[in-house]
C-alpha positions in Angstrom: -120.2 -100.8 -71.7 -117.9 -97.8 -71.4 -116.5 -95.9 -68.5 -119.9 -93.7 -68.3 -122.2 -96.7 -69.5 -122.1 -94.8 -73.3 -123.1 -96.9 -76.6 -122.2 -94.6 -79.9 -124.8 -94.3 -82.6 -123.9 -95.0 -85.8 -123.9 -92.3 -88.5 -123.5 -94.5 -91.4 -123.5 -98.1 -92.4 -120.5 -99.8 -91.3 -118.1 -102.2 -93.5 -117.0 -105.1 -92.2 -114.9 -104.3 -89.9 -111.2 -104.1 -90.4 -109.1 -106.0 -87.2 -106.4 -104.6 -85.6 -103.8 -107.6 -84.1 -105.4 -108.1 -81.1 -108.6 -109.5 -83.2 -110.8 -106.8 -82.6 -111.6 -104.2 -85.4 -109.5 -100.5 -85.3 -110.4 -97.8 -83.3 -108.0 -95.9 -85.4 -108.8 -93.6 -87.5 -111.0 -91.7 -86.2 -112.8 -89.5 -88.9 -115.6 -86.6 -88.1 -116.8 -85.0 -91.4 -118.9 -81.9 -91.6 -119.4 -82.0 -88.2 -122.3 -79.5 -86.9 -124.0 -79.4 -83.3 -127.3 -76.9 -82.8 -129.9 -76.4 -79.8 -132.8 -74.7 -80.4 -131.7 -73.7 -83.7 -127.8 -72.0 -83.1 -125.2 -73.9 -84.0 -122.5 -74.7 -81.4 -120.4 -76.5 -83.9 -120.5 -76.0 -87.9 -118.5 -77.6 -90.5 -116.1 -79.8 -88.5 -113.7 -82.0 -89.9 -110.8 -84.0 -88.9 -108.8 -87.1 -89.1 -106.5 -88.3 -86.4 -105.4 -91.9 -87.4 -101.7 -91.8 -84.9 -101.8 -93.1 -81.1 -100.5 -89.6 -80.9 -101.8 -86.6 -78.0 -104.0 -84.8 -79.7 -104.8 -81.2 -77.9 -107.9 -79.3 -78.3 -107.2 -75.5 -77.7 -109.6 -72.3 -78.0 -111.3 -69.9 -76.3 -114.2 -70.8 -73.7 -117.3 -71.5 -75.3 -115.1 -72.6 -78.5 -116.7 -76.0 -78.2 -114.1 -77.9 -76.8 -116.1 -80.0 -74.5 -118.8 -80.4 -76.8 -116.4 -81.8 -79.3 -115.6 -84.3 -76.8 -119.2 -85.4 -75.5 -120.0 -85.9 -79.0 -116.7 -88.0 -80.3 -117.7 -90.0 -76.8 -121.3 -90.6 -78.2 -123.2 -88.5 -75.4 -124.3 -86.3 -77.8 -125.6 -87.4 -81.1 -124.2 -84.8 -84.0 -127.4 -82.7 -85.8 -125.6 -83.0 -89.3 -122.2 -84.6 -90.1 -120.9 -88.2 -89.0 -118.3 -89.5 -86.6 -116.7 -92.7 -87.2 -114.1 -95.1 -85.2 -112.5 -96.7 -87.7 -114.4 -99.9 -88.7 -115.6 -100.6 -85.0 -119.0 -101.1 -84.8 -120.7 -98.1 -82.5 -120.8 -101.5 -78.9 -117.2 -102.1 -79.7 -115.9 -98.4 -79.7 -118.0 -97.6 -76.6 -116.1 -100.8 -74.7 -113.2 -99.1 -75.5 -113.4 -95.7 -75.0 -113.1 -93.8 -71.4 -113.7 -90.2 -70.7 -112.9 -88.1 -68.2 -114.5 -85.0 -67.4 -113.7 -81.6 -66.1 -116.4 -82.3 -62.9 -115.9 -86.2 -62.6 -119.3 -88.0 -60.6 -118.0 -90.5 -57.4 -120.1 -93.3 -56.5 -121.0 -93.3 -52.8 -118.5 -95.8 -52.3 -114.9 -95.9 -51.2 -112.3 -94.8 -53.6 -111.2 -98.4 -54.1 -114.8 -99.1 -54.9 -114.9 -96.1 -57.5 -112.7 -98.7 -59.3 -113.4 -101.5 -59.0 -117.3 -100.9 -59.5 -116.9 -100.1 -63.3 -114.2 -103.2 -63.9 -117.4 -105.3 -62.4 -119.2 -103.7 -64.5 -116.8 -104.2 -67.7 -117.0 -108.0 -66.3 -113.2 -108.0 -65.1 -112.9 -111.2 -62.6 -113.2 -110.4 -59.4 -109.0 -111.6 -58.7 -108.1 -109.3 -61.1 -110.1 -106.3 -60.0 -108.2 -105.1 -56.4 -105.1 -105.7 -58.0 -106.0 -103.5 -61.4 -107.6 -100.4 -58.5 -104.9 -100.2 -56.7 -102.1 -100.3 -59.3 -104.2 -97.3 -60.7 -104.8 -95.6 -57.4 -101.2 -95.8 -56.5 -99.9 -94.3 -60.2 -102.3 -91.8 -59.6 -101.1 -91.8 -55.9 -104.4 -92.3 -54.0 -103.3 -95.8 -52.9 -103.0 -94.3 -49.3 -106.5 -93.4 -49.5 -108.8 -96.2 -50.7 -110.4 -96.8 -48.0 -111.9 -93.5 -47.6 -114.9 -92.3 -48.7 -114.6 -90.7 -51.9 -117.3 -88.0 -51.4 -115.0 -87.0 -48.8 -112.1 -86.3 -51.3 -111.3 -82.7 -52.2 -111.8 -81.4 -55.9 -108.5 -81.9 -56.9 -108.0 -85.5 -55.3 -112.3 -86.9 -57.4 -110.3 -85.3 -60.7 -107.1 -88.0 -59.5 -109.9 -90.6 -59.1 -111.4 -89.9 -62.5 -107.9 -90.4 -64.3 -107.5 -93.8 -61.9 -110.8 -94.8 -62.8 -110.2 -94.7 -66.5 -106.6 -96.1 -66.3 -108.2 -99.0 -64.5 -110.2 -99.9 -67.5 -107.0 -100.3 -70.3 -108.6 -97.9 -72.8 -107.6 -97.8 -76.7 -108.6 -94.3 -76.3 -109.1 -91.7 -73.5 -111.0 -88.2 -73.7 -109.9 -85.8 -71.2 -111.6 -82.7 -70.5 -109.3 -79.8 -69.2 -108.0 -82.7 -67.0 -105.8 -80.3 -64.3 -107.6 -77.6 -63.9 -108.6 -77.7 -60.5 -104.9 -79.2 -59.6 -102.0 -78.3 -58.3 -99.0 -77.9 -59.3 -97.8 -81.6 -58.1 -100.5 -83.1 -59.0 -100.8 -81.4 -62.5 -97.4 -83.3 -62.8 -98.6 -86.5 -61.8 -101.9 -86.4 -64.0 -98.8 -85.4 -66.7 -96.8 -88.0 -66.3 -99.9 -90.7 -66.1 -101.0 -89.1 -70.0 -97.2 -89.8 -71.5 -97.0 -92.9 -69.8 -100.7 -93.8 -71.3 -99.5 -92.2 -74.8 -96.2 -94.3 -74.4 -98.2 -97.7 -74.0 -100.1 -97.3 -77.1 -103.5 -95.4 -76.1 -104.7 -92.5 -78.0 -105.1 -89.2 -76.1 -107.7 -86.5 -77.0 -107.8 -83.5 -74.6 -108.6 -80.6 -74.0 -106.9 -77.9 -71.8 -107.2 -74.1 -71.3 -103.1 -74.4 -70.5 -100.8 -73.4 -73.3 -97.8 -74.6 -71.3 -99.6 -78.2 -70.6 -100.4 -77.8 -74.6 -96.5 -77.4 -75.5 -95.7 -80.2 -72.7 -98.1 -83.0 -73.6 -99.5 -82.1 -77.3 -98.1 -83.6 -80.6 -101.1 -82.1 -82.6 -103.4 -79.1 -82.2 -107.2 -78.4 -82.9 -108.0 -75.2 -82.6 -112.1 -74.0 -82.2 -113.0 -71.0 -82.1 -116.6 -69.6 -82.4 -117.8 -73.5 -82.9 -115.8 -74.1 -86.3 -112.4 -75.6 -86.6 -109.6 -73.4 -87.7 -106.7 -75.0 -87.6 -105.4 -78.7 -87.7 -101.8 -78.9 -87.3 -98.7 -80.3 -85.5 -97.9 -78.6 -82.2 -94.8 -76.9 -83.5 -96.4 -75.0 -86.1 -99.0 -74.2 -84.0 -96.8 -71.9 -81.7 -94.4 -71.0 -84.0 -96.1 -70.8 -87.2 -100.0 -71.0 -86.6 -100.9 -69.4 -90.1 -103.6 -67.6 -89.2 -104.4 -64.4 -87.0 -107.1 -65.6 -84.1 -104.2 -68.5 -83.1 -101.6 -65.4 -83.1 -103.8 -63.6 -81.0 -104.8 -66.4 -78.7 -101.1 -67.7 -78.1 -100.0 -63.7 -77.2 -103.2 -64.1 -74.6 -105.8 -61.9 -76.2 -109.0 -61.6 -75.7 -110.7 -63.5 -79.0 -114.1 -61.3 -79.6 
């Protein structure tokens, strides 16, 4: 199971799948074509398509209620798209779930310590129990939390549940990790330490999808932009031409910091 206990449906029939060196099939690329999410008959997204097929930092930028987070939940499999199909490579929908992680904006802790907020999921994932304490704390200490594990982590302050979140996932060796808006209720050092945890995590292979309301975290971490606005997709592009060259007027308007209407 996944991080938040997720299986992916399958849009479409799957090929055999296609394995990666490990054995196990790619997660890579991931492909979302025509893309469209409605409730109650308005559509939230509309025509989304992409392909990201690099272990590269992906960044999803726009305004708020773009559909940023929605994008996420429904890459993830929470969500189950109303038209349009979302594929991980040739993994089967079990296999991509297994090894996917998400973390969210408002992350839920266990009402157990914040070593057992870690260790909990690897039982879960069926880790043996030698390696679990050993995986937690490695994660709770690059995440620096190892000096409090034994406390409850109910009792940990906004900023410090979002540090558990990221340890959490880390914990689990992810191909791939969602993060939504993953500092925004950090400070400034410990926006630099979730930093630093997402290059290190690029650097080691793992793709990164995000998304962040920070243009300055966007320039810092990003290699490639998304940009939603108004539930469709405008722009695909590296992070350079994004800021310096973003070929269209809303991303010119949204990089000066105007209001988008």
């Amino acid at each position: 199971m996944s991080l938040n206990g997720v299986t992916v449906k399958p849009s479409v029939t799957l090929a055999p799948p296609q394995l990666d060196e490990g054995g196990a099939a790619a997660l890579l690329p991931l492909k979302v074509v025509e893309l469209g999410f409605q409730v109650r008959g308005q559509a939230l997204l509309e025509g989304i398509s992409f392909e990201l097929d690099t272990h590269a930092t992906t960044v999803v930028l726009g305004p708020n209620g773009a559909g940023k987070t929605l994008l996420l939940r429904l890459c993830h499999g929470l969500l189950s798209p109303s038209t349009g199909k979302i594929t991980w490579g040739r993994s089967s929908p079990g296999e991509a779930a297994a090894r996917i992680a998400m973390v969210f904006q408002n992350p839920v802790v266990l009402r157990r310590s914040v070593l057992g907020n870690v260790t909990y999921p690897l039982r879960l994932r069926g880790v043996p129990r030698a390696q679990r304490r050993s995986r937690a704390l490695t994660a709770l200490e690059r995440t620096g939390l190892a000096a409090l594990a034994a406390r409850p982590a109910r009792a940990l302050s906004g900023g410090e549940r979002q540090r558990l979140a990221l340890a959490r996932a880390w914990a689990m060796e992810p191909e791939v990790l969602l993060l939504d808006e993953p500092t925004s209720n950090l400070d400034p050092q410990a926006t630099h330490t979730v930093e630093e945890l997402v290059r290190s995590l690029r650097a080691s292979g793992v793709k990164i999808l995000m998304t962040t309301h920070d243009l300055g975290q966007a320039r810092r971490l990003a290699d490639d932009v998304l940009f939603l606005n108004q539930g469709r997709l405008l722009r695909h592009m590296p992070v350079e031409r994004f800021f310096n060259a973003p070929e269209h007027s809303a991303i010119e308007a949204f990089v000066r910091g105007d209001l988008l209407l």
